[in-house]
N, C-alpha and C positions, 0 to 999 in steps of 0.2 A: 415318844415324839418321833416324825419320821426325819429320815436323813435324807437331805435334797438330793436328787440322782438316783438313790437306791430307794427306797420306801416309796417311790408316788407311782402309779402310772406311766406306763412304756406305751410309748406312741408307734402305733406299726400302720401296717398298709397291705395291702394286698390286691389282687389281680385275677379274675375269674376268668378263666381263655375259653373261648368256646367255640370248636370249628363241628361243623353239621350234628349238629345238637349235642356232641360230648362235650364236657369239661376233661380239662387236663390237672390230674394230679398226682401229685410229688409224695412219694413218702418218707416220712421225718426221722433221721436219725437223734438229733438232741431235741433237750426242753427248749421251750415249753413243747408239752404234749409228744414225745417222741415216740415212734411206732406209728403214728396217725397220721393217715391220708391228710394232702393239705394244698390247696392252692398257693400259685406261688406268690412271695410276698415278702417284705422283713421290716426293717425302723423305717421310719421316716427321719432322712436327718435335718440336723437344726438347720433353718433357714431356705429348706426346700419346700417345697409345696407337694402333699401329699399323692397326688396324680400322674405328678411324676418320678417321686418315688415306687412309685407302683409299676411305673413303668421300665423304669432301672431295675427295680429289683426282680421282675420279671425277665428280662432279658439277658442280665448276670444269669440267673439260675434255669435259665432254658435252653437260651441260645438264640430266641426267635426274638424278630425284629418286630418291635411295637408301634400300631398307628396311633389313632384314637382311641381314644377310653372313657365311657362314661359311670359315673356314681352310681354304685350299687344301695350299699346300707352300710351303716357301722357297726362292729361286731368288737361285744365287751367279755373278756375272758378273767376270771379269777381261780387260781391255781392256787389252793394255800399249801397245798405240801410241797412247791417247787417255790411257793414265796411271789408269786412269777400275777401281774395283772395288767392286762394288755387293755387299750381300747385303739382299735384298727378301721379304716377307713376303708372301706372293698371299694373295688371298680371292678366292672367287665367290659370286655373288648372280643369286638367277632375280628379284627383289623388285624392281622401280625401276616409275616412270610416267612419261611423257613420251616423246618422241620425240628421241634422241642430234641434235646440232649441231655444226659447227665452231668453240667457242669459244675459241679461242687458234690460227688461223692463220698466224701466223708462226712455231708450234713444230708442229702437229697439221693439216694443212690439208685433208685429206680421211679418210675412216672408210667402212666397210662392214660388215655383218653377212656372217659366213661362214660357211658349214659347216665340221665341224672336217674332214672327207676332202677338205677343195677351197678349203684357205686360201692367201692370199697369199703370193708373196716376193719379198724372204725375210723371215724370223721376226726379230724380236729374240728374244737368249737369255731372257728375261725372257716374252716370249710362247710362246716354244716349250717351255719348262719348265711352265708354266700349261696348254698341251695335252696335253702328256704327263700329267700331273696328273689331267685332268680324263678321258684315257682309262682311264687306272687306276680315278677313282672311278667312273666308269660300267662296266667290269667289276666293278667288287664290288660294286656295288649289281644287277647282272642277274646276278651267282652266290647273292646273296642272297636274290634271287625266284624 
């Protein structure tokens, strides 16, 4: 039977940045998925509203200051050897100022701007879900023009 808090589903969030066609990603020292590139992102807490959880959690772990942000996809991860299953709410934003940072080195300890044909690996499921997304909206938006 599971135990409320521990056994069900982790609500997270994330945030896909993208300045002149790269994405910005962070690579992960802990689980879930540690080692793997990953947009930035983390819980959504109680009583907040996902959006802007994504936007907090990006700006904690970058340092850049967040506009607008709209709904990407939702991206579901099941990890049984870490115990660890996420369903994550992505947003991307072309909108921020600043210049991204290492703030949280012992979880995030380097980041790069990527193009989406010539990114890092490997992906966390979380980031790789966010690409595929974001190749999709960039086909409907060049079938639309």
């Amino acid at each position: 039977m599971p135990v409320p808090g521990i056994d069900v589903p982790g609500l997270g969030c994330g945030l896909a940045l993208l300045r002149e066609g790269k994405l910005l990603l962070y690579r992960r020292l802990r689980a879930p998925e540690a080692g793997t590139w990953n947009i930035v992102g983390g819980k959504v807490d109680h009583m907040e509203r996902a959006a802007h959880s994504a936007r907090r959690e990006a700006e904690e772990e970058s340092g850049l200051v967040i506009g607008k942000v709209d709904f990407l996809c939702v991206s579901e991860q099941i990890i049984v050897e870490e115990r660890q299953h996420w369903l994550s709410l992505i947003y991307v934003s072309e909108d921020f100022s600043g210049e991204p940072r290492v703030m949280e080195p012992e979880k995030l300890p380097e980041f790069g701007w990527f193009a989406l044909d010539a990114l890092p690996a490997p992906l966390s499921r979380f980031a790789a879900d966010a690409v595929a997304a974001l190749g999709a909206r960039h086909r409907a938006l060049s079938a639309a023009s």
